[in-house]
N, C-alpha and C positions, 0 to 999 in steps of 0.2 A: 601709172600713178597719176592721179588727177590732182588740182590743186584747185582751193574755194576764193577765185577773184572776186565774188562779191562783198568779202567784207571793207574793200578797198575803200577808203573817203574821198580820194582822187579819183580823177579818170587814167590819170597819168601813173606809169610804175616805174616805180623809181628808185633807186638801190636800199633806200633804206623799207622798202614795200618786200624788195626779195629778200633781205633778209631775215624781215619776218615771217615772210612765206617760208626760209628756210629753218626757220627758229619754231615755229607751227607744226609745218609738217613731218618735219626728220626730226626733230629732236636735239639740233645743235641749239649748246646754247649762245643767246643772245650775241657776244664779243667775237666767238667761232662765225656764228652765222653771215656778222658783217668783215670780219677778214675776209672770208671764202669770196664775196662779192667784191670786194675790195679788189681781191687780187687778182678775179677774172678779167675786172675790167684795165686791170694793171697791164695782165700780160696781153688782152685784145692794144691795148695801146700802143705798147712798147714795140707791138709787131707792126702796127701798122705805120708808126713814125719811121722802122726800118727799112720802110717801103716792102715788106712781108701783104703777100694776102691772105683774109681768116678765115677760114671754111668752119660754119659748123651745121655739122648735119641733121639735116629735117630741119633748117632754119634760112641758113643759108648764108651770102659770100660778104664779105666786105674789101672790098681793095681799095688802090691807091691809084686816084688820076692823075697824071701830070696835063696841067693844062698852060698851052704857050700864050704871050703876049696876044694883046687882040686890043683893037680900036672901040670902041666904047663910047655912050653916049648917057649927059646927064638928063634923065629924065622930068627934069623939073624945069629945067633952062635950055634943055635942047642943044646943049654947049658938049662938044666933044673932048670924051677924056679914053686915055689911054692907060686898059687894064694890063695890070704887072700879071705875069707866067704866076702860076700856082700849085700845089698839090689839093687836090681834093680828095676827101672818100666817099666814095659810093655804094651803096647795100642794093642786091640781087638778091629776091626771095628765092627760095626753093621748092619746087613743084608740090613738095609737100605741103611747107605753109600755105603756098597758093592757093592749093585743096580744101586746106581745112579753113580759111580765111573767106573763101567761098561758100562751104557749107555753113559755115557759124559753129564750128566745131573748135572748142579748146581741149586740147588733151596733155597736159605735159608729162 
């Protein structure tokens, strides 16, 4: 099933972009369309605050870094400051994406 990004006014897609896209192409209506979106990025969240990682296939990974204290410098003043420990998330594409990313290939 393919999906028509050109009629986008952004460059940017953006949850209310999917749910038109899902309100266009399947046939949910409009309230359906933005729950559905709603809730994916719900439960993508929920997992990853749990320190859960999200596999989605043909897309690919998001996990959870833990990163420790580290010594740190202000770039403006050259003055040393000391960064606090952190979680970040990080996104690893998937050979697939990579491919089609490569080719110039959208398929969804």
């Amino acid at each position: 099933m393919e999906f028509a990004l050109e009629s986008m006014e952004s460059p940017a897609l953006t949850k209310a972009a999917l749910a038109d896209l899902l309100y266009d192409n399947i046939g949910l209506n409009k309230r359906e369309a933005k729950d559905m979106v709603d809730a994916l990025f719900d439960i993508v969240t929920e997992r990853l605050v749990s320190g859960d990682d999200v596999k989605i296939t043909g897309f690919g990974n998001f996990q959870i870094r833990s990163k420790s204290s580290r010594p740190g410098r202000n770039p403006r003043t050259g003055e040393p400051v000391a960064i606090e420990a952190r979680r970040v998330v990080t996104f690893h594409a998937s050979p697939k994406l990579k491919d089609q990313v490569q080719l110039g290939a959208v398929s969804l």
